[in-house]
C-alpha positions in Angstrom: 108.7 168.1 78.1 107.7 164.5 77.0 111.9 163.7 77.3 111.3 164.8 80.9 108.1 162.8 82.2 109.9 160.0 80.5 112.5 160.6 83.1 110.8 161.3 86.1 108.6 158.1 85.4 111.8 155.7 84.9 113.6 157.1 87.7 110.9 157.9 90.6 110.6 153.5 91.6 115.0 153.7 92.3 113.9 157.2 94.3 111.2 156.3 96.0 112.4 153.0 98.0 113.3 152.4 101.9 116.2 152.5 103.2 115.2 151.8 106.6 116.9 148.2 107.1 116.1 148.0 110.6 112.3 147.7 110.3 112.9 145.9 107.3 114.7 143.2 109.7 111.9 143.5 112.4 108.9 143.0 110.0 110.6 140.1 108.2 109.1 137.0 109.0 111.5 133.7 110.3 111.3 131.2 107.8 113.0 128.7 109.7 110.2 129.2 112.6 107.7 128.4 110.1 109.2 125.6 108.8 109.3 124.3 112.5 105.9 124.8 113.6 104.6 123.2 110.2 106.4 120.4 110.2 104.2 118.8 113.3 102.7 117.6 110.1 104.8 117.3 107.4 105.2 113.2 108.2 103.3 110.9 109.5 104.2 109.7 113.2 105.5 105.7 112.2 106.0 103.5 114.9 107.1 100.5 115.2 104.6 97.1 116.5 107.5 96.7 119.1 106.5 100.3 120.4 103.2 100.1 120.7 102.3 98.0 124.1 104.2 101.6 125.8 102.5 104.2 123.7 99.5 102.4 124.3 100.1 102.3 128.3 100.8 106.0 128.0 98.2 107.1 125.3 95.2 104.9 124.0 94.8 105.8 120.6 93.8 103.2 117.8 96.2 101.7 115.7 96.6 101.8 111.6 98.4 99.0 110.3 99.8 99.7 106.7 100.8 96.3 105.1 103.3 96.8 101.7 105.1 94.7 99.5 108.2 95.6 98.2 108.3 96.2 94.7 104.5 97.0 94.8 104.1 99.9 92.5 100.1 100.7 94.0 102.0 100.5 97.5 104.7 102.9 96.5 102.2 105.2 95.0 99.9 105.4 98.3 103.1 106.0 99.7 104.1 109.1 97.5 100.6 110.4 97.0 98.0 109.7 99.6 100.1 109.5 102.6 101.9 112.6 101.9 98.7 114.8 101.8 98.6 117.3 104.7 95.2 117.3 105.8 95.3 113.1 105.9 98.6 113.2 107.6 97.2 115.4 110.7 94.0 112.7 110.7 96.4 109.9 111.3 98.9 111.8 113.5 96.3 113.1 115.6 93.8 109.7 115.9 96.2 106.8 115.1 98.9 104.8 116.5 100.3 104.4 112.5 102.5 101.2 111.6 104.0 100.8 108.3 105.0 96.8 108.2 106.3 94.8 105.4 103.7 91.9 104.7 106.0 89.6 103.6 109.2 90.6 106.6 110.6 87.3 108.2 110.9 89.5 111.5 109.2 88.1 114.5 107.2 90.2 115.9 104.5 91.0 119.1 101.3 93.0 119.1 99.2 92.7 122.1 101.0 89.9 123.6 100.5 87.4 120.6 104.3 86.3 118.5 103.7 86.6 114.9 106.5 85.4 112.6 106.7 84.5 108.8 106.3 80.5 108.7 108.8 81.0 105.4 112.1 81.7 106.5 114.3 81.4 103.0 114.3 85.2 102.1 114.1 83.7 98.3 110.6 82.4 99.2 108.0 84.9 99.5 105.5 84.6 101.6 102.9 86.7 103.7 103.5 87.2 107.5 101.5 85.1 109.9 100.3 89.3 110.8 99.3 90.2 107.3 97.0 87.1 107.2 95.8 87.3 110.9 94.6 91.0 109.8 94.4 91.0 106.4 90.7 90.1 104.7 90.8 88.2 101.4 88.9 90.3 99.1 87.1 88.8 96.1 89.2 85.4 97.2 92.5 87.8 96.5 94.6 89.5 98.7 95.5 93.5 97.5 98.8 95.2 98.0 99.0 97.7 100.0 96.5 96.8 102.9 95.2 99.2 105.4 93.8 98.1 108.6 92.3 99.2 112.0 92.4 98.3 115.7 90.5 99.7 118.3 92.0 100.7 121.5 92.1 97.2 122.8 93.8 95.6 119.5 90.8 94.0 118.3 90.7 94.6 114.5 88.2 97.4 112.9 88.1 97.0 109.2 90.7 95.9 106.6 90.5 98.2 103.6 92.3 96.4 100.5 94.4 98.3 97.6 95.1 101.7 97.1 93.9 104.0 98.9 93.3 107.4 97.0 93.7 110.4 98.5 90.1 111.7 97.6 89.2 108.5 99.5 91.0 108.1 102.4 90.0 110.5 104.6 86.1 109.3 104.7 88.1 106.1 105.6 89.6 107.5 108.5 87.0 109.6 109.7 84.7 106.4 109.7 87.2 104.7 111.6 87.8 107.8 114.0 84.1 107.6 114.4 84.0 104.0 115.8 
C-alpha cells in the first residue's frame, strides 16, 4: 500500500500537466514588447548644446547641464549610479533639456546665442571651458567634479550643485528645480 501512494504521489505532477500549447502561446506575455515600452526610460534623453536653440523653439523645457572631467572617478560614479536610477531618469527625461559636456573639451560651442570656447587650446594643457566657468560656482573657493547645473526656460542659470550627486539626493534636487 505505502509502495503505491509513493507512486501515485511521484508520478501525479508528470500526469497532471497541460498539454494545451495554444493557450499557452496566447497567455504568454511578449517580452520584447515590454522591453520596448520600458525603455522610454531606461536612458536619459542627452542632447547636445548645439541642439538645444531647436528643441527649445519646439518645446520649452529647462536645461540640466552635467559638467565631467575625464578620469574623474566621483563623475564616473554619478554616472553609473545616480543617473542610472529609474525613477530620476523619468524626472530628467520628463522636465529637462539634459546636456552631458566635458568641462575641460576644446570644442567651441553656442548656447543661447553666446560662443564659448576653451581659452587653452594644447590638448596637453588642461583647462576648464570658458562654459564650465560661466556656469559653474566656486564652492568653498574650489571647483568639484562632476558639476550639475540649471537653466530656466530662457537660459538664465538656476543653481549650480557641486560634486556628487547621490542618488538618495538627487531627486529633491530636481524636484526643487522642477519647482522653480
Amino acid at each position: 500500500m505505502r509502495t503505491l501512494v509513493s507512486l501515485f504521489l511521484i508520478l501525479t505532477p508528470f500526469l497532471v500537466t497541460s498539454c494545451d500549447n495554444k493557450k499557452q502561446k496566447e497567455s504568454t506575455t511578449d517580452l520584447k514588447e515590454v522591453i520596448k515600452s520600458n525603455k522610454i526610460y531606461a536612458n536619459i534623453n542627452w542632447v547636445e548644446i548645439s541642439e538645444l536653440d531647436e528643441l527649445m523653439a519646439k518645446e520649452s523645457k529647462k536645461i540640466m547641464l552635467f559638467f565631467y572631467r575625464p578620469g574623474c572617478p566621483y563623475c564616473q560614479e554619478m554616472k553609473k549610479t545616480t543617473l542610472l536610477e529609474p525613477k530620476i531618469i523619468k524626472m530628467i527625461n520628463d522636465n529637462f533639456y539634459a546636456v552631458m559636456f566635458d568641462g575641460r573639451s576644446k570644442e567651441t560651442v553656442v548656447l543661447n546665442n553666446i560662443t564659448y570656447t576653451n581659452k587653452e587650446q594644447n590638448t596637453d594643457v588642461p583647462s576648464n571651458h570658458d562654459l564650465h566657468k560661466e556656469l559653474v560656482e566656486p564652492y568653498n573657493n574650489n571647483i568639484y567634479w562632476p558639476s550639475t547645473v540649471f537653466l530656466n526656460k530662457n537660459f538664465q542659470k538656476l543653481r549650480s550643485y557641486p560634486g556628487l550627486q547621490k542618488p538618495a539626493q538627487f531627486p529633491r534636487v530636481l524636484q526643487n528645480m522642477i519647482n522653480r
